[in-house]
FIKOLZA-1660 file (N, C-alpha, C; in steps of 0.1 Angstrom, whole numbers, plus 5000, padded with zeros to 4 digits):
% residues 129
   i   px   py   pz ch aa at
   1 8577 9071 5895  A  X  N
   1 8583 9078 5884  A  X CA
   1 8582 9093 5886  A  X  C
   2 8570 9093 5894  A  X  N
   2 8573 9116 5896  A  X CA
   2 8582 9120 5902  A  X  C
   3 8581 9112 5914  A  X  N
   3 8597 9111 5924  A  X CA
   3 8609 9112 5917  A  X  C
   4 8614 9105 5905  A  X  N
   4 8627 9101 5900  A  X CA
   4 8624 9114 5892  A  X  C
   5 8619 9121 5883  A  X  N
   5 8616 9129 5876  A  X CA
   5 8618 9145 5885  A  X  C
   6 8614 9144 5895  A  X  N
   6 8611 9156 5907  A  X CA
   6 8630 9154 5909  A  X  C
   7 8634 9143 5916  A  X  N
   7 8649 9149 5917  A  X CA
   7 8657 9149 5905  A  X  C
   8 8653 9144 5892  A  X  N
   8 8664 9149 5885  A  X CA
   8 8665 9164 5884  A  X  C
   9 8650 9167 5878  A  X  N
   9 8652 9182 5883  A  X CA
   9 8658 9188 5891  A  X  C
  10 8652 9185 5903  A  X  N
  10 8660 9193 5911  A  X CA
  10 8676 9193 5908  A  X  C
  11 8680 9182 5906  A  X  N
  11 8700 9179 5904  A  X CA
  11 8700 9185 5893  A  X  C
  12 8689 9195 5883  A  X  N
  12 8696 9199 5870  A  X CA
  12 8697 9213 5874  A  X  C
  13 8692 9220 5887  A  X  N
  13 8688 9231 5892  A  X CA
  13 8697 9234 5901  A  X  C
  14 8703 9228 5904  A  X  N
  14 8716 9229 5915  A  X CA
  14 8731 9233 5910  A  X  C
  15 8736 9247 5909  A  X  N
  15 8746 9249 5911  A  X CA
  15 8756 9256 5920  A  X  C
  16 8762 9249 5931  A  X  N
  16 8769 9252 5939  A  X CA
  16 8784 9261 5935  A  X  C
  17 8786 9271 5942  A  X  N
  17 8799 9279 5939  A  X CA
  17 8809 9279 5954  A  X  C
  18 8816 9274 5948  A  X  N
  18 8828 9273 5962  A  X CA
  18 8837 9280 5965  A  X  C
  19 8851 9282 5971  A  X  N
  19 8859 9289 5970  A  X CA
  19 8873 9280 5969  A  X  C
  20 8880 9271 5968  A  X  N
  20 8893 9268 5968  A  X CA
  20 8886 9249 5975  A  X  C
  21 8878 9244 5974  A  X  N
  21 8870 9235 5976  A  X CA
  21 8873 9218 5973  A  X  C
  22 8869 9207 5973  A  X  N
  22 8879 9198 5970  A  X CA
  22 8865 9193 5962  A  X  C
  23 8869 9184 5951  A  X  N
  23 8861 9180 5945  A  X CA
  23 8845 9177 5948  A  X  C
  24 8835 9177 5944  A  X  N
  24 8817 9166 5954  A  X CA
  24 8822 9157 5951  A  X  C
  25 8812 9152 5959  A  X  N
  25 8813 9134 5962  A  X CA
  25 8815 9129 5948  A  X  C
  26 8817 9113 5948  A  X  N
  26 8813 9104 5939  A  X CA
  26 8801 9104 5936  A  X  C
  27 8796 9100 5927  A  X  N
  27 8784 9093 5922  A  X CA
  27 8778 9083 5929  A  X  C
  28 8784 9072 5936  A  X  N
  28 8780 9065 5942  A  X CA
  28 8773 9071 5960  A  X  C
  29 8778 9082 5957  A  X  N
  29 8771 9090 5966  A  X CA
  29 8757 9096 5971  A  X  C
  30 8748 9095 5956  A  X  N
  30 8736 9100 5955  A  X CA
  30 8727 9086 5960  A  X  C
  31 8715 9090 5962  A  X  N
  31 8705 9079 5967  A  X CA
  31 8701 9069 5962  A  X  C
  32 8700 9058 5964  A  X  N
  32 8705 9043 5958  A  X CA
  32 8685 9049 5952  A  X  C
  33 8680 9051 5957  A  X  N
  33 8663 9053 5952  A  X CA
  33 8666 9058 5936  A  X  C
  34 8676 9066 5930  A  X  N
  34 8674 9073 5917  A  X CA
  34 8683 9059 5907  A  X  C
  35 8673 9053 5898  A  X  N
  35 8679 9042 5887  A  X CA
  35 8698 9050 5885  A  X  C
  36 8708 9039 5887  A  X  N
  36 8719 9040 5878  A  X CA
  36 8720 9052 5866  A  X  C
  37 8710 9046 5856  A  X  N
  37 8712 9047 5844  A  X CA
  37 8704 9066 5847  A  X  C
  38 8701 9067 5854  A  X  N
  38 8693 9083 5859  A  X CA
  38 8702 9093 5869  A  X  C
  39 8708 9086 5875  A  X  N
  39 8718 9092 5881  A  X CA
  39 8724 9109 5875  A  X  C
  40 8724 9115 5882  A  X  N
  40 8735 9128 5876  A  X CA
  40 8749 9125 5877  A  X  C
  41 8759 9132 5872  A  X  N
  41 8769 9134 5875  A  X CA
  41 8775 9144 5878  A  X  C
  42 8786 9144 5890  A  X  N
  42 8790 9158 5895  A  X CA
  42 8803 9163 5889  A  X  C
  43 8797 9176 5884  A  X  N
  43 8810 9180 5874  A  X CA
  43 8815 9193 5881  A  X  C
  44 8828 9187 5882  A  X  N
  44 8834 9201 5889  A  X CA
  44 8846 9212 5883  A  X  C
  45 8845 9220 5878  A  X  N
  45 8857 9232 5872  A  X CA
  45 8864 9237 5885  A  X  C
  46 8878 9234 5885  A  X  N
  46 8887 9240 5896  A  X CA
  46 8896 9249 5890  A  X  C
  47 8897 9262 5890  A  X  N
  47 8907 9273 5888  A  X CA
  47 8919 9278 5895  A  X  C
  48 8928 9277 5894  A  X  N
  48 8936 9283 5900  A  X CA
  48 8948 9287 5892  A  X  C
  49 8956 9288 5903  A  X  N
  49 8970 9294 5899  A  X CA
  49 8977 9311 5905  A  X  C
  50 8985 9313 5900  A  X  N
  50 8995 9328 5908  A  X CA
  50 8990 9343 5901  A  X  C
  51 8981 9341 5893  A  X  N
  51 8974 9352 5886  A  X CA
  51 8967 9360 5897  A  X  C
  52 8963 9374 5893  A  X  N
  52 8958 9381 5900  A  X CA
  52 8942 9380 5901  A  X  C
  53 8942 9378 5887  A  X  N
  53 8926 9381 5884  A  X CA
  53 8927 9371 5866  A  X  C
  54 8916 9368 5866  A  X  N
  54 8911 9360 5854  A  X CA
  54 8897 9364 5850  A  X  C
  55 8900 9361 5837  A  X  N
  55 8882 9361 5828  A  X CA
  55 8881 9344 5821  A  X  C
  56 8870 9343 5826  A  X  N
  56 8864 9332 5827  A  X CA
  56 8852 9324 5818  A  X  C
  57 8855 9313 5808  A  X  N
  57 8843 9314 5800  A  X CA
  57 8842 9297 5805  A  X  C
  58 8830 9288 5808  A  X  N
  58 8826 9275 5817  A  X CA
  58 8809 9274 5808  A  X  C
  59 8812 9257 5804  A  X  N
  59 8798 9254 5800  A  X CA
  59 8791 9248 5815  A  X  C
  60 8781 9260 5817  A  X  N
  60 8772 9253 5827  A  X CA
  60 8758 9244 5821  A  X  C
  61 8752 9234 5824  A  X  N
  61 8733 9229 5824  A  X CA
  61 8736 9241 5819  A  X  C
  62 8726 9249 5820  A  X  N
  62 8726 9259 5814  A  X CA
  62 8727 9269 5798  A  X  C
  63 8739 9265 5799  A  X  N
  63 8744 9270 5787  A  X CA
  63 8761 9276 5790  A  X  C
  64 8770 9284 5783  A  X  N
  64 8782 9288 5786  A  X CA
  64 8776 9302 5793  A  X  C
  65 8794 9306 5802  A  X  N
  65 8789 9314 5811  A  X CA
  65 8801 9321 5808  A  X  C
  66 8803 9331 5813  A  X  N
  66 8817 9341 5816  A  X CA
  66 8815 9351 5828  A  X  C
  67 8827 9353 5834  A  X  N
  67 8829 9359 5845  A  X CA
  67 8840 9368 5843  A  X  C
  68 8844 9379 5840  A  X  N
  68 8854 9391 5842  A  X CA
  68 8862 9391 5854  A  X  C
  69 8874 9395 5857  A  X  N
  69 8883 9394 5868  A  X CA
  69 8876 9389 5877  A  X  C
  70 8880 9371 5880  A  X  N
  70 8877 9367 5888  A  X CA
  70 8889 9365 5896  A  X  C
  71 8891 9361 5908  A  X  N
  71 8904 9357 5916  A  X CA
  71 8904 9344 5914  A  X  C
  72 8915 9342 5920  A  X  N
  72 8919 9327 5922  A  X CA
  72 8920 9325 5939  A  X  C
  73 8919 9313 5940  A  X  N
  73 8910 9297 5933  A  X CA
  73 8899 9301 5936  A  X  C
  74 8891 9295 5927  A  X  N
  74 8878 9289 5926  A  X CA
  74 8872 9273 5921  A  X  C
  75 8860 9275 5928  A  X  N
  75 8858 9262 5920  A  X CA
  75 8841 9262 5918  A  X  C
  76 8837 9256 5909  A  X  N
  76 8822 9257 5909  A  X CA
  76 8818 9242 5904  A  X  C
  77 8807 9235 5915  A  X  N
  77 8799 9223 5910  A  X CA
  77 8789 9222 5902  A  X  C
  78 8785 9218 5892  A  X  N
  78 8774 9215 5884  A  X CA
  78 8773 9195 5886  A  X  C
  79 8759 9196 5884  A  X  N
  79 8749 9181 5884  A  X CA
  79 8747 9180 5868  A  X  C
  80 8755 9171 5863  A  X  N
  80 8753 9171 5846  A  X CA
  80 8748 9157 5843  A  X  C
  81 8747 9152 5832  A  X  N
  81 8741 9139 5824  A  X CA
  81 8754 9134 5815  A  X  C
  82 8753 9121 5812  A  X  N
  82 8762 9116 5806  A  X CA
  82 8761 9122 5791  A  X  C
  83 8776 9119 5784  A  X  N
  83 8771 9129 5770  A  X CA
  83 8772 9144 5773  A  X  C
  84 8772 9151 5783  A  X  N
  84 8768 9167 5783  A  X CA
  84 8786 9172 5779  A  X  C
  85 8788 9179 5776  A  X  N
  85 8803 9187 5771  A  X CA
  85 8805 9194 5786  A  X  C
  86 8817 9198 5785  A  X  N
  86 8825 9201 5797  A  X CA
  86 8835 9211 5793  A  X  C
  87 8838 9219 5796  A  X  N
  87 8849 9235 5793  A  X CA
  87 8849 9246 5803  A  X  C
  88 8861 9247 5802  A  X  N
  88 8863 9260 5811  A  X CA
  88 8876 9266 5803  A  X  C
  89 8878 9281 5803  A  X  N
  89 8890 9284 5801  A  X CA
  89 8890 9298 5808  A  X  C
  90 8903 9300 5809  A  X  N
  90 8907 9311 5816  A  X CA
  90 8915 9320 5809  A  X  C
  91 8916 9334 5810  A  X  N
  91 8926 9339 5806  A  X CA
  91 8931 9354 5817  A  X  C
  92 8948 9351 5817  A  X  N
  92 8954 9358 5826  A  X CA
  92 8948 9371 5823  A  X  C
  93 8946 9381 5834  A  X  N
  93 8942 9394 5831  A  X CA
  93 8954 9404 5834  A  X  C
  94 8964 9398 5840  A  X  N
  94 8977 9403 5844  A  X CA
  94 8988 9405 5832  A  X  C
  95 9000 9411 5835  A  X  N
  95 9011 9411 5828  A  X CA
  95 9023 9398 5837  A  X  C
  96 9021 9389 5845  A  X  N
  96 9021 9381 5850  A  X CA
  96 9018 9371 5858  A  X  C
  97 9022 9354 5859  A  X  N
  97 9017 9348 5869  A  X CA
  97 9010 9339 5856  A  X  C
  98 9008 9325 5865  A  X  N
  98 8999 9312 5857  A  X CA
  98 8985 9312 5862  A  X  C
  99 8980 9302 5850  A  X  N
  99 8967 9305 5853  A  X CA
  99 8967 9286 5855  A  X  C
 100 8958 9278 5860  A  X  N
 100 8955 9264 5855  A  X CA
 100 8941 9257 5858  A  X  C
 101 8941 9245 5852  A  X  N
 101 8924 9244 5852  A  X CA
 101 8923 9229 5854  A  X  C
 102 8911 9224 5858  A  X  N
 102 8909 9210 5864  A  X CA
 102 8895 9211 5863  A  X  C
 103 8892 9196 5852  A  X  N
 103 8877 9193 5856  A  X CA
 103 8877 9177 5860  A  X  C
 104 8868 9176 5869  A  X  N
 104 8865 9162 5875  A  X CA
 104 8849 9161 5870  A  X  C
 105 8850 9148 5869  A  X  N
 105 8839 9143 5868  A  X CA
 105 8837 9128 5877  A  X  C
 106 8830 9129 5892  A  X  N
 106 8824 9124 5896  A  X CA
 106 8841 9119 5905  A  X  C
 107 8844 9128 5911  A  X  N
 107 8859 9126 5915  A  X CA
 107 8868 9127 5910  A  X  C
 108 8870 9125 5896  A  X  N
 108 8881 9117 5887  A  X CA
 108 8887 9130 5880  A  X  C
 109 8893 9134 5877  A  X  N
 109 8900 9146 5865  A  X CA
 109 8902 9136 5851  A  X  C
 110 8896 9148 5841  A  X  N
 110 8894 9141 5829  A  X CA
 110 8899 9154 5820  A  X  C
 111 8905 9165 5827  A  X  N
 111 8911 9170 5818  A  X CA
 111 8920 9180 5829  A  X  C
 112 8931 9184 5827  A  X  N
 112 8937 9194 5834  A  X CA
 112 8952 9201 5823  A  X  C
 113 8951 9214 5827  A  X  N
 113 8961 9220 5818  A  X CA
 113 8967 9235 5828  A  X  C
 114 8978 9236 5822  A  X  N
 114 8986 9249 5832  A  X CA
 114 8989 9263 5818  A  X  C
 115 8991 9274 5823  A  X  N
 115 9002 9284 5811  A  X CA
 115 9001 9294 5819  A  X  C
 116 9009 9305 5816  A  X  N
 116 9017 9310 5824  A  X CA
 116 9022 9324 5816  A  X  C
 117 9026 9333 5824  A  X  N
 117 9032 9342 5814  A  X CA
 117 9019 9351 5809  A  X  C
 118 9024 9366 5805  A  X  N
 118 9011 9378 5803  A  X CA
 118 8998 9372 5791  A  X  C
 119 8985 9376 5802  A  X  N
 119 8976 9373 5794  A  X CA
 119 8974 9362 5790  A  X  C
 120 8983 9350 5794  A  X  N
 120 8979 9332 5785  A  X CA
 120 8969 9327 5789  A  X  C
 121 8964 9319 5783  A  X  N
 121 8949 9313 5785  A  X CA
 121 8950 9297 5782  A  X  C
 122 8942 9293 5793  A  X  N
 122 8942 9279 5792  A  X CA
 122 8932 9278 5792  A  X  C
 123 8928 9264 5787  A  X  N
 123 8915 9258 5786  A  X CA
 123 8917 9245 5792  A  X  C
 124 8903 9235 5796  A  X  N
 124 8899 9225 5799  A  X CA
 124 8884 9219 5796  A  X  C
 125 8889 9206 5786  A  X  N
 125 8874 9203 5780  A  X CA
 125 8877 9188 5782  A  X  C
 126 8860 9181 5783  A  X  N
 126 8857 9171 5779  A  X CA
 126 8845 9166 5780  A  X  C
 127 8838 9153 5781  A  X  N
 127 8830 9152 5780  A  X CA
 127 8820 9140 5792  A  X  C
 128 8813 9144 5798  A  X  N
 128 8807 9134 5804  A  X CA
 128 8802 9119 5803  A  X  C
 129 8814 9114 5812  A  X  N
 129 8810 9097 5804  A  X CA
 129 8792 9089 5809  A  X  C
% end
């Protein structure tokens, strides 16, 4: 039990930041040693689009985060729990160009959205099954 306890932690401590990156693994991915029902899930926010620069607000473990002109693409991994909420949104910092967003959970996209045109902001939410 300290073992199973020792890596959830650790998977609640782990956030990976990528650059233009393809989804983490599945779930079925992690070590058959951690119970199913204990498992994390890998939640991934993908940003992109023809924008110059974006501001960025993402619920990390954590808590919510924001980032000021960031570029495009990005993508950042988080290890979450079933039940945990999921968001990201962006908003154009330019007078043109789209912004769009993708979140996966555990490979899968469970929310994705585009907009376009000065300053528009999209969002992406949902919820960890």
């Amino acid at each position: 039990m300290l073992i199973v306890g020792a890596v959830l932690l650790a998977a609640v401590v782990i956030a990976v930041l990528s650059r233009g990156e393809a989804p983490p693994p599945a779930a079925d991915d992690i070590p058959t040693s951690v119970p199913i029902g204990e498992r994390p899930h890998y939640v991934h926010y993908s940003i992109g689009g023809t924008a110059e620069t974006v501001d960025v607000v993402m619920q990390s473990p954590a808590g919510a985060e924001q980032t000021s002109n960031a570029t495009l693409p990005q993508g950042i991994s988080y290890e979450m729990s079933s039940g945990d909420f999921t968001y990201v949104q962006l908003q154009n910092c330019g007078e043109s160009g789209e912004v769009t967003c993708q979140i996966y959970v555990d490979g899968d996209v469970i929310s994705e959205n585009t907009s376009s045109g000065p300053h528009s902001i999209v969002t992406c939410e949902g919820t960890v099954p």
